[in-house]
N, CA, C and O of each residue as an XYZ file, in Angstrom:
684
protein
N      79.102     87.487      0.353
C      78.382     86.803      1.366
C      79.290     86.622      2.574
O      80.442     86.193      2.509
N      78.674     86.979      3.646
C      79.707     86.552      4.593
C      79.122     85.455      5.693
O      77.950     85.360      6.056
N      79.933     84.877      6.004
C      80.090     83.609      6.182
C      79.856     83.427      8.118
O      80.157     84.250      8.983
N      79.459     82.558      8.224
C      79.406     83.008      9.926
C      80.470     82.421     10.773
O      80.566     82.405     12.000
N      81.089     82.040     10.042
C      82.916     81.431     10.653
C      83.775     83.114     10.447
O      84.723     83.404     11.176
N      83.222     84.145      9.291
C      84.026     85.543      9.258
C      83.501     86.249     10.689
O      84.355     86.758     11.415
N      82.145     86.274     11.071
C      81.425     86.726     11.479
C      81.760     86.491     13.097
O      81.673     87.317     14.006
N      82.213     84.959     13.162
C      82.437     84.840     14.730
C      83.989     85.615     14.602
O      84.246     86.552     15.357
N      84.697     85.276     13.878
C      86.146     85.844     13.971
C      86.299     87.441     13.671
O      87.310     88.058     14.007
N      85.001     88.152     12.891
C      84.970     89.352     13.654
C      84.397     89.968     14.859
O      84.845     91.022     15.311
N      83.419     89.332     15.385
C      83.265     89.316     16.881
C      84.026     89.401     17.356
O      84.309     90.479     17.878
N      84.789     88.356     17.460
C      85.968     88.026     18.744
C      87.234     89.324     18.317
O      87.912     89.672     19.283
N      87.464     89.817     17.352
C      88.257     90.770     16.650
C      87.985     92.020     17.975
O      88.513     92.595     18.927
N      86.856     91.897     17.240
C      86.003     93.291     17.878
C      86.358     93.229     19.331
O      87.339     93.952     19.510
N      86.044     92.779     20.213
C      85.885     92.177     21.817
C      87.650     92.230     21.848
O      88.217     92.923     22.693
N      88.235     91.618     21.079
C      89.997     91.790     21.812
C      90.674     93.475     21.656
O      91.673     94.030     22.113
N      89.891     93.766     21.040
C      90.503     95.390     20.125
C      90.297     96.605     20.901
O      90.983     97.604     21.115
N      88.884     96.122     21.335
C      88.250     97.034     21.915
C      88.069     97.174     23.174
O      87.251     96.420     23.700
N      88.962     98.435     24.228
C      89.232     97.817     25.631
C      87.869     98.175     26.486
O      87.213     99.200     26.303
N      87.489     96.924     27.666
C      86.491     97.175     28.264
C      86.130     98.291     29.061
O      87.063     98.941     29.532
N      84.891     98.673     29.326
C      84.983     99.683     30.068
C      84.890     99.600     31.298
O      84.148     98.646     31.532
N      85.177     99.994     32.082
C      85.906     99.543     33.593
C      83.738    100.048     34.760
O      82.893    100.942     34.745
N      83.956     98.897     35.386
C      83.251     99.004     36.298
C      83.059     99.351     37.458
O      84.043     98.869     38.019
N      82.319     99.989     38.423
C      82.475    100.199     39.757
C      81.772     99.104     40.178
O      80.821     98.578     39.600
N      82.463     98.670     41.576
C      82.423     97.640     42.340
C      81.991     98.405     43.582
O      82.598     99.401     43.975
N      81.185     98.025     44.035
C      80.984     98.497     45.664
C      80.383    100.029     45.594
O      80.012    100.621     44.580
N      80.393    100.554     47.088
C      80.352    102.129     47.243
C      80.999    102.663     48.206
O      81.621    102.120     49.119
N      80.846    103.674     47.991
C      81.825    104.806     48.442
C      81.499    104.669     49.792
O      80.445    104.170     50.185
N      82.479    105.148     50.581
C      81.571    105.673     51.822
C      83.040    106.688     52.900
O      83.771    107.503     52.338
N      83.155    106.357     54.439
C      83.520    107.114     55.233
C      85.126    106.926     55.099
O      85.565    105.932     55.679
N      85.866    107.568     54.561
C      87.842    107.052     54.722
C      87.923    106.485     56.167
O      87.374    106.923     57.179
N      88.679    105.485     56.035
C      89.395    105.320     57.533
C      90.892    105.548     58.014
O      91.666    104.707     57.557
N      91.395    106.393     58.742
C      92.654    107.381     59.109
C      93.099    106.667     59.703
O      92.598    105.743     60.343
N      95.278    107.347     59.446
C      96.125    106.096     60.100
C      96.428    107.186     61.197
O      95.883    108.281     61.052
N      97.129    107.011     62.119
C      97.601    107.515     63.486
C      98.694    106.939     63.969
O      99.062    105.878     63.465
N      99.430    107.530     65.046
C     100.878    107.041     65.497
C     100.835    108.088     66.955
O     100.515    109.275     66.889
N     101.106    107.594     67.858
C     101.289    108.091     68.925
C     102.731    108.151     69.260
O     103.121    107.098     69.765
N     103.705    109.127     69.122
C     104.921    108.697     69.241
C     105.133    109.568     70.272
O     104.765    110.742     70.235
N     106.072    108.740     71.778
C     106.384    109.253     72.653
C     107.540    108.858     73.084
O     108.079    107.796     72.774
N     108.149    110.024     74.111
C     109.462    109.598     74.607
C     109.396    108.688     75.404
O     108.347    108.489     76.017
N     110.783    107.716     75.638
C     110.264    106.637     76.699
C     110.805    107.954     77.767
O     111.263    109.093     77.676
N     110.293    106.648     79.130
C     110.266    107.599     80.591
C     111.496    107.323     80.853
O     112.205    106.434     80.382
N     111.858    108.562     82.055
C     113.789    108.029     82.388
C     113.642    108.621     83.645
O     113.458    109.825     83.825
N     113.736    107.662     84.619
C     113.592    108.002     86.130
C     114.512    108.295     86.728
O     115.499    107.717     86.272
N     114.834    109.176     87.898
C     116.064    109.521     88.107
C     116.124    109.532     89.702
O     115.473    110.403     90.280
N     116.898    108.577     90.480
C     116.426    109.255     91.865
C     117.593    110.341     92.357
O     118.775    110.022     92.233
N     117.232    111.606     92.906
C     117.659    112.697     93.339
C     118.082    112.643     94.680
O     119.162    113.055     95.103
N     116.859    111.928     95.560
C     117.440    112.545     97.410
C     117.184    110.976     98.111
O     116.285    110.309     97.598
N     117.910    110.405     99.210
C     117.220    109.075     99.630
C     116.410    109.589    100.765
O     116.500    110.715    101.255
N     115.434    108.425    101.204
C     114.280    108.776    101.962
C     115.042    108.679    103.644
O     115.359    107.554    104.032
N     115.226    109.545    104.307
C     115.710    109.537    105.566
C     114.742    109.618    106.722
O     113.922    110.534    106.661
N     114.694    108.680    107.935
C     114.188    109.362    109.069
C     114.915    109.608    110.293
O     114.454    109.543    111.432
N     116.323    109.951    109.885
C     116.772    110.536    111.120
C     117.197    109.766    112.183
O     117.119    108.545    112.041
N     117.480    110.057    112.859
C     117.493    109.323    114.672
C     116.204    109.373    115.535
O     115.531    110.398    115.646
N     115.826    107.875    116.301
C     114.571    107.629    116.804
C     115.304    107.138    117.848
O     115.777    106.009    117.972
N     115.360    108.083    118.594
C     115.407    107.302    120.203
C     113.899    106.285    120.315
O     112.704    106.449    120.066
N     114.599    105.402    120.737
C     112.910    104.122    121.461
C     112.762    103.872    123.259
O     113.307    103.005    123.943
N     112.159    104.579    123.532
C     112.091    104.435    124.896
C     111.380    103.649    125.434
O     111.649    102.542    124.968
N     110.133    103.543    126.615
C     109.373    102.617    127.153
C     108.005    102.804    126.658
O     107.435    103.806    127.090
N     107.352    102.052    125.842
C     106.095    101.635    125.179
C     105.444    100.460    125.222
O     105.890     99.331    125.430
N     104.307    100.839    124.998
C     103.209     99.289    125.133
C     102.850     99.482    123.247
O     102.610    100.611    122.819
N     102.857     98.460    122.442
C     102.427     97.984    121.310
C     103.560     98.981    120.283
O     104.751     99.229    120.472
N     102.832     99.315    119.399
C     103.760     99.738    117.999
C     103.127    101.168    117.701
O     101.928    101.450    117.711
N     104.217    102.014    117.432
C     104.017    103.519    117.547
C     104.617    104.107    116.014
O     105.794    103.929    115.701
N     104.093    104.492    115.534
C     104.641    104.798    113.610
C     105.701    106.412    113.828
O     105.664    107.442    114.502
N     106.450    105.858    112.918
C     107.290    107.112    112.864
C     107.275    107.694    111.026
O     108.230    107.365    110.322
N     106.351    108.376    110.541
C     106.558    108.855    109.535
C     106.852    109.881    108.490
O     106.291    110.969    108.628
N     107.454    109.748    107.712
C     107.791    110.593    106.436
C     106.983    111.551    105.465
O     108.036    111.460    104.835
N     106.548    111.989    105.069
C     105.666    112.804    104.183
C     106.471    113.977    103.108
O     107.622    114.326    103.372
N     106.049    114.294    102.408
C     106.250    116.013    101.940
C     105.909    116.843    102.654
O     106.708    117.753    102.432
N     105.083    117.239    103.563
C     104.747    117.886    104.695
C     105.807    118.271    105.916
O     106.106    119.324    106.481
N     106.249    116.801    106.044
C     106.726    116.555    107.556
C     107.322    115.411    108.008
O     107.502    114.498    107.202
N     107.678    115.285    109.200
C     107.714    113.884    109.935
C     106.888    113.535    110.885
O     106.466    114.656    111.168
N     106.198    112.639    111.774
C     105.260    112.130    112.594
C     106.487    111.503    113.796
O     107.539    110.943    113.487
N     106.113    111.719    114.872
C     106.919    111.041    115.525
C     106.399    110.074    116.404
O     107.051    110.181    117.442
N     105.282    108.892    116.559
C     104.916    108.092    117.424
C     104.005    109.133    117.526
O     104.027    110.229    116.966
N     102.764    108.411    118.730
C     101.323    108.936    119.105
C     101.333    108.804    120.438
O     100.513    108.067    120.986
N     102.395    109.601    121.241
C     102.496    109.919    122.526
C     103.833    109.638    123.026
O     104.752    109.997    122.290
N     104.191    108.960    124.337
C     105.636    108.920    124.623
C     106.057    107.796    124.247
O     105.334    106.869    123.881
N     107.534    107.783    124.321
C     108.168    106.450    124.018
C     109.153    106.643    123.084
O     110.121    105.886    123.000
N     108.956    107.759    122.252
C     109.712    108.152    121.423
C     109.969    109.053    121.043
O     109.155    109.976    121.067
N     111.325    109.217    120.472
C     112.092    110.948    120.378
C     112.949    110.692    119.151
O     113.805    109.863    118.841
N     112.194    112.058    118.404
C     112.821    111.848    116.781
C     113.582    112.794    116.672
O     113.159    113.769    117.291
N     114.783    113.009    116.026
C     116.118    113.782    115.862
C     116.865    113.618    114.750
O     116.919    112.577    114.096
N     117.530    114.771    114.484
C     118.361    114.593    112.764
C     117.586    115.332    111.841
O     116.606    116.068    111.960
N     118.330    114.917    110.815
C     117.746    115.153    109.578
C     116.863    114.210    108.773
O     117.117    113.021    108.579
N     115.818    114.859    108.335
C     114.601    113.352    107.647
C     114.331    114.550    106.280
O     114.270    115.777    106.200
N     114.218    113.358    105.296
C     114.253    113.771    104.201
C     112.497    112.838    103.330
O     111.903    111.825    103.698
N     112.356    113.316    102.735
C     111.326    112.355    101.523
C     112.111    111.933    100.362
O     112.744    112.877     99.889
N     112.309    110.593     99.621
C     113.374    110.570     98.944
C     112.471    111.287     97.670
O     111.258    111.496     97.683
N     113.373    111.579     96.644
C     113.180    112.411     95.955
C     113.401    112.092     94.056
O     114.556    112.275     93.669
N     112.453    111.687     93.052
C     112.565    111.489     91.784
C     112.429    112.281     90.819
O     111.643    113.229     90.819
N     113.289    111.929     89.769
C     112.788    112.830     88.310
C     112.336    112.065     87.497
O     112.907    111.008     87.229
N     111.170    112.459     86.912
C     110.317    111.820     85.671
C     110.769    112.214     84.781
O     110.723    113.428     84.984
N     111.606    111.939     83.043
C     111.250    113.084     82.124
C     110.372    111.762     80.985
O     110.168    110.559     81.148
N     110.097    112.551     80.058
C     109.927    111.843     78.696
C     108.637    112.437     78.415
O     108.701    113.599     78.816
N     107.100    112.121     77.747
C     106.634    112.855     76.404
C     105.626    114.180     77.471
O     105.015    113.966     78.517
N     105.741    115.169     76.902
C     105.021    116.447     77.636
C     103.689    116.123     77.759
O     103.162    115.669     76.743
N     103.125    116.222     78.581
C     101.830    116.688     79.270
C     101.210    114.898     79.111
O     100.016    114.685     78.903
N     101.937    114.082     79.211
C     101.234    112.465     79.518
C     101.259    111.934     80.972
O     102.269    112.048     81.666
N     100.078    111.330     81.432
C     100.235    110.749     83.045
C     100.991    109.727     82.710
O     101.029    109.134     81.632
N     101.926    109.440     84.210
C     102.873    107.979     84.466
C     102.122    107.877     85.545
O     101.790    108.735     86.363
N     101.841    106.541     85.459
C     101.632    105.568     86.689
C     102.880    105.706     87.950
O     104.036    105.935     87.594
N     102.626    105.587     89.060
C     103.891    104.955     89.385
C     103.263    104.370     90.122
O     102.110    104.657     90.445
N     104.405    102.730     90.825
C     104.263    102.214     91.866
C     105.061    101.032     92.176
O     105.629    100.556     91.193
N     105.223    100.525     93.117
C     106.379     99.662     93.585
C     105.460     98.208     93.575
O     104.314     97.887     93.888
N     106.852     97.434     92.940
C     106.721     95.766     93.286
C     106.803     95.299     94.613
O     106.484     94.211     95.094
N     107.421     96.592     95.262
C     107.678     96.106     97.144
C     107.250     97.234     97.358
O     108.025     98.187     97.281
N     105.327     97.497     97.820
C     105.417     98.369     98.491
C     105.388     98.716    100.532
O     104.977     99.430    101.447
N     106.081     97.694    100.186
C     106.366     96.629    101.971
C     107.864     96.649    101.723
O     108.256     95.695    101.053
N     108.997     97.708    102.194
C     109.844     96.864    102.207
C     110.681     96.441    103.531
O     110.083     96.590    104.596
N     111.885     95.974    103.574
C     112.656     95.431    104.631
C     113.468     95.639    104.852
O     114.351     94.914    104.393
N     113.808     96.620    105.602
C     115.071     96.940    105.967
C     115.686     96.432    106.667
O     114.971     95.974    107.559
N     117.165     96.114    106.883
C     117.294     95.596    107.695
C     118.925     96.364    108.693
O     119.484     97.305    108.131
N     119.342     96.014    109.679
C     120.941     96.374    110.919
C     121.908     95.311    110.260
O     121.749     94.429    109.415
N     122.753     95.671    110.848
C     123.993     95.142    110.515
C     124.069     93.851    110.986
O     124.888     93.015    110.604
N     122.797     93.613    112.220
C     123.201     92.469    112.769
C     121.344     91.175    112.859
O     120.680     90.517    113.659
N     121.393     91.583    111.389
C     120.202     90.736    111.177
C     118.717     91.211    111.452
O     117.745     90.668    110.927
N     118.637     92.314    112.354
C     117.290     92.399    112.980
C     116.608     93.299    111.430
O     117.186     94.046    110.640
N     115.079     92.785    111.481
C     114.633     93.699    110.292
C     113.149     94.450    110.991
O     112.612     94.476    112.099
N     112.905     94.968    109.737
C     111.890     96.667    110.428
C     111.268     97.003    108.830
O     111.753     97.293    107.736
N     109.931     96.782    109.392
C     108.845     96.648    107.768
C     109.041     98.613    107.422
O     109.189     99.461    108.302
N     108.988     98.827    106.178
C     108.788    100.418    105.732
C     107.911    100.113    104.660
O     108.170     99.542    103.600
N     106.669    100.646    105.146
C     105.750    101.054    104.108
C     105.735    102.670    103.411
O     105.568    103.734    104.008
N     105.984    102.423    101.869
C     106.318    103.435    100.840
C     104.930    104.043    100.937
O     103.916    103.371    101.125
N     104.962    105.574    100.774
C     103.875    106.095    100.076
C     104.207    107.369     99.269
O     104.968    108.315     99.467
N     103.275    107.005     98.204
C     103.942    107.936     96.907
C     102.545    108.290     95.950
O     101.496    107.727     96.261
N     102.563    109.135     94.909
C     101.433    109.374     94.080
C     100.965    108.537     93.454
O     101.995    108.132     92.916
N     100.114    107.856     93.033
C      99.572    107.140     92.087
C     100.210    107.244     90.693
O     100.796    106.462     89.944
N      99.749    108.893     90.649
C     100.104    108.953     88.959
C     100.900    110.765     88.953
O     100.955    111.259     90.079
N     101.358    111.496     87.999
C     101.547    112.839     88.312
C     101.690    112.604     86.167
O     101.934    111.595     85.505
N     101.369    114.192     85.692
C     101.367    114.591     84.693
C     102.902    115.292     84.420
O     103.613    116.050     85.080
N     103.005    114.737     83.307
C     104.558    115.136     83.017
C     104.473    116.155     82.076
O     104.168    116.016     80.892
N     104.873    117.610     82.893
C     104.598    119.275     82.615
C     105.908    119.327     81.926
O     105.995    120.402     81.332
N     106.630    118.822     81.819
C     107.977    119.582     81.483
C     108.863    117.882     80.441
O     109.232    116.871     81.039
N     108.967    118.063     79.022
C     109.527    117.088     79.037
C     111.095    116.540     78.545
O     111.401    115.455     78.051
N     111.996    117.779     78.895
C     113.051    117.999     79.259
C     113.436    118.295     81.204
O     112.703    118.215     82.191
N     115.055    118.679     81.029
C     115.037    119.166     82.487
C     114.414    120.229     82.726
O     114.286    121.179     81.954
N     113.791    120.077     84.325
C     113.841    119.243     85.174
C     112.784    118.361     85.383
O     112.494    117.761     86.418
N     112.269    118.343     84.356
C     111.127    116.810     84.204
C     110.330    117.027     85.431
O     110.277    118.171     85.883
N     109.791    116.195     85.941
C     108.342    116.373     86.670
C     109.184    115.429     88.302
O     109.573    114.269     88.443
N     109.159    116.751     89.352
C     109.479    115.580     90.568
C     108.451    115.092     90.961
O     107.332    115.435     90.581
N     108.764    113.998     91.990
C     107.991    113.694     93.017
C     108.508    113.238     94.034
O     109.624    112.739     93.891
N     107.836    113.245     95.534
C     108.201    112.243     96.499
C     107.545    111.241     96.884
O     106.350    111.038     96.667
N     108.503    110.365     97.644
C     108.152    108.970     98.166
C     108.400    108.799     99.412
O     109.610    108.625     99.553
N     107.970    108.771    100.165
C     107.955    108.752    101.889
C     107.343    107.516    101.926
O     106.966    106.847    100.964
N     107.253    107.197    103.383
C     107.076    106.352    104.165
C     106.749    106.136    105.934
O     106.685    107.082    106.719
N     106.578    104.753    106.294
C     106.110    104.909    107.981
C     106.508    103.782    108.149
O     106.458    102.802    107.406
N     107.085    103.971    109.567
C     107.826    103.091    110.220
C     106.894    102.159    111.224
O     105.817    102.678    111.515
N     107.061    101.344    111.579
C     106.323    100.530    112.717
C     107.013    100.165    113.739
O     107.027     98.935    113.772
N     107.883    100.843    115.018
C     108.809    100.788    115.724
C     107.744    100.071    117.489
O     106.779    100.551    118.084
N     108.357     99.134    117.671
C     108.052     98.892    119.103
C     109.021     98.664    120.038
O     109.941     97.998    119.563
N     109.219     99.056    121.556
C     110.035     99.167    122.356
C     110.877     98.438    122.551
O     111.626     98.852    123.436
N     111.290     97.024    121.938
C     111.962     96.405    122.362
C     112.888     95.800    121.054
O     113.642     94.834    121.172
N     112.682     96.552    119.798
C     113.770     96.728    118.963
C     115.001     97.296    118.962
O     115.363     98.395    119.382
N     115.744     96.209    118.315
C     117.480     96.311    118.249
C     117.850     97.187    117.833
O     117.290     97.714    116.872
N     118.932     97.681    118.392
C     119.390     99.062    118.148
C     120.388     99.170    116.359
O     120.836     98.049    116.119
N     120.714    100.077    115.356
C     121.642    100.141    114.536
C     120.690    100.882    113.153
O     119.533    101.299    113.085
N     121.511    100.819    112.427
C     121.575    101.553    111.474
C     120.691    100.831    110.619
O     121.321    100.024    109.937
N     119.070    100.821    110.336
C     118.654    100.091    109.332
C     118.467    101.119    108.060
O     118.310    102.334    107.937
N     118.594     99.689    106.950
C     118.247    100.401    106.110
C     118.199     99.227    104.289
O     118.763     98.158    104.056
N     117.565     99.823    103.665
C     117.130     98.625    102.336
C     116.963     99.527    101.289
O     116.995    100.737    101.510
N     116.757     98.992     99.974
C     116.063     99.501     98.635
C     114.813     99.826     98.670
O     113.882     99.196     99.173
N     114.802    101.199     97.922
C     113.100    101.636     97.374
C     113.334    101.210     95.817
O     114.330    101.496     95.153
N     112.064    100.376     95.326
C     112.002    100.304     94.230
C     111.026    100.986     93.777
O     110.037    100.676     94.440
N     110.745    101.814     92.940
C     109.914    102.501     92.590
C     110.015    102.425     90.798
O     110.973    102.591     90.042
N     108.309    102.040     90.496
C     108.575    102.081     88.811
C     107.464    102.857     87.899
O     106.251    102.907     88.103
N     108.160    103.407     86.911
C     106.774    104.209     86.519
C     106.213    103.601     84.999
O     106.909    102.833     84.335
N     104.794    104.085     84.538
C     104.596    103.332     83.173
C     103.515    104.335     83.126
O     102.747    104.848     83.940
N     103.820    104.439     81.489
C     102.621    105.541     80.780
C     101.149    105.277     80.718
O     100.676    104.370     80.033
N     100.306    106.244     81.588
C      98.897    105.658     81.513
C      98.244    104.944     79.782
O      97.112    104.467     79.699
């Protein structure tokens, strides 16, 4: 005869002995993928400084621009002034990850130059927005940065001159 005190203690026998069979929980559905964008940082290099030469200032009414480009130089918008020397666009190297846009652009794109003897003279920078970096070794990706002068007739004569800051960041 068996007894139902054998009966629970072979139950429970049974149930510890015997391993469960495993359930699915949930469903299946779409994997989700890991990714890493790994790039070189950027390394800016400046190459040429931005020059405009010698500006004779002669007799003028208001403010006459003298500017810089990749193109060229501008010399004022009629008489008053006579541009001479050598003028340059200053000149950068981009390198770091191949074929990614950099931003560029200045915290001062106003800056201040100034003479030896205090007088100052606004230079507004102009440069690309952004350029694609083709090459990401030497010679990395140039560009230029020019500028325009705001000269009126009755500025102090000397040698001005200040910092371009120029900064770049990966779109």
């Amino acid at each position: 005869m068996i007894r139902p005190a054998h009966l629970l203690a072979a139950f429970i026998l049974a149930l510890v002995s015997t391993p469960a069979a495993a359930q699915s929980v949930g469903t299946t559905g779409p994997k989700a993928t890991a990714s890493v964008n790994v790039m070189k940082p950027l390394q800016l290099t400046a190459l040429r400084n931005l020059q405009f030469g010698t500006v004779l200032v002669g007799t003028f009414t208001g403010t006459q621009n003298v500017a810089i480009t990749p193109t060229g130089r501008t010399c004022g918008s009629g008489t008053g002034l006579t541009c001479s020397g050598v003028f340059t666009t200053a000149q950068f190297r981009l390198t770091g990850s191949n074929n990614q846009v950099a931003l560029i652009s200045s915290p001062t794109p106003t800056v201040t130059i100034t003479n030896g003897a205090g007088a100052t003279l606004a230079l507004t920078l102009t440069y690309p927005a952004s350029v694609t970096i083709d090459n990401s070794g030497n010679p990395g990706k140039l560009f230029e940065v020019g500028g325009t002068l705001g000269l009126t007739s009755t500025m102090a004569d000397g040698l001005y001159t200040g910092t371009i800051d120029i900064q770049v960041a990966y779109q």
